[in-house]
N, C-alpha and C positions, 0 to 999 in steps of 0.2 A: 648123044649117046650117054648111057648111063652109066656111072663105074660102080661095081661092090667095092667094099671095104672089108676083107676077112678079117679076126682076127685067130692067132692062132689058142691054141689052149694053151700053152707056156706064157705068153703074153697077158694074157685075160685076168689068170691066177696070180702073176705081177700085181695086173693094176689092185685086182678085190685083196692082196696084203697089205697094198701101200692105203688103202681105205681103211682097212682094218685097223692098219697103225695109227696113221690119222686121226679115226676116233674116237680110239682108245686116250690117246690125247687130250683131246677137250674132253671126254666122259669123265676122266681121271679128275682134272682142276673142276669139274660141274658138281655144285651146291645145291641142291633143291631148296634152299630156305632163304637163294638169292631170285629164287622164282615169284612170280608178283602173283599173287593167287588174292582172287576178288574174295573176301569173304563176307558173308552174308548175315546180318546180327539182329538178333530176333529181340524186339524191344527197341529202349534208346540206345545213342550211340554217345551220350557222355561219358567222360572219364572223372565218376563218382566212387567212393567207396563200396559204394552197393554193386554198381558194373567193370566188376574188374575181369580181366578175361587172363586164362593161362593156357600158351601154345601147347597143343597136344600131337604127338603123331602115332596115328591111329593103326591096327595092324595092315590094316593094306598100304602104309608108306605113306597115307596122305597128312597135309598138316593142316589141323583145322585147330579152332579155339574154343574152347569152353569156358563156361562162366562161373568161377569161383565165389564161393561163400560167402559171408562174413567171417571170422575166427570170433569164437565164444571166450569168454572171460571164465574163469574158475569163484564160485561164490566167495563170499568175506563173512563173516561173523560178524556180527549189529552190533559189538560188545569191543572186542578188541581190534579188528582190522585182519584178522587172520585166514590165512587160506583154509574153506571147510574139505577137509578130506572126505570121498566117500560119496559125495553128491556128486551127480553129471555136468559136467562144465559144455553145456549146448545154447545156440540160438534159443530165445522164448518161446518158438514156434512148435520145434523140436521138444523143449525141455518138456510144453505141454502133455503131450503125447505118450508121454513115459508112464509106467505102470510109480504109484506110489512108493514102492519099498527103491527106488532109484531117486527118486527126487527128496527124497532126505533119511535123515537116520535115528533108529528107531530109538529115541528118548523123547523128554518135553525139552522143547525147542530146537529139536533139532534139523532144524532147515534154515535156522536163522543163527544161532548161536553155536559156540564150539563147547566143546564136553568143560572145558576152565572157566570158563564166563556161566555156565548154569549150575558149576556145584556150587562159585563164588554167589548164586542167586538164591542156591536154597540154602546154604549156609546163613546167608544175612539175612534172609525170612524167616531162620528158624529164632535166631536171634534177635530179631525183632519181636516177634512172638511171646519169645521167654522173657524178654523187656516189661512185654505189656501185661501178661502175665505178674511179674513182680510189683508193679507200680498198681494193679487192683489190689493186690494183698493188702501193701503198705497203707 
């Protein structure tokens, strides 16, 4: 013979709070960044300066990696070693790309030297000049 097993509703609504609470539990102390999540890497998989990866999480909650840049350097002056203000400080790839009035500033030499290194140039070519100047006279 077969027995039921009732249960009542005062009983039932017991047990699904004791679940509830339970859960709440471990959901509370649960990490998702201690979750082992396969990811899948498009290219090689060395750990070079070129393939650096920065954990992201994305707005649906997932965490995946994306592949970070190089960081660009800020140009120097040929003349003193100085930081050029005013030029874009980008990858060679990137800088390419740029409309002209971004990739330097509008005097002579100004993509290479800073404004103190090209008057100190025409200053001493003017002087040079009035030199050579004086010495045909004489």
């Amino acid at each position: 013979m077969v027995e039921y097993c009732f249960v009542t509703l005062y009983e039932s609504s017991f047990v699904f709070a004791l679940f509830l609470f339970v859960s709440k539990i471990f959901v509370k102390n649960f990490h998702p960044e201690q979750m082992v999540v396969p990811i899948k890497f498009i290219g090689n998989t060395y750990k070079t300066a070129s393939n650096k990866r920065v954990k992201v999480i994305t707005p649906s909650k997932k965490i995946s990696f994306i592949k970070e840049g190089k960081k660009a350097k800020m140009h120097r002056c040929h003349g003193c070693e100085q930081l050029l203000i005013g030029i874009a400080a980008l990858r060679p790839a990137a800088f390419s790309r740029l409309p002209v009035s971004q990739r330097r500033v509008s005097r002579p030499y100004g993509a290479t030297h800073c404004s103190n290194c090209v008057k100190k140039k025409i200053i001493s070519s003017f002087l040079n000049d009035e030199q050579k100047l004086l010495s045909k006279k004489n």
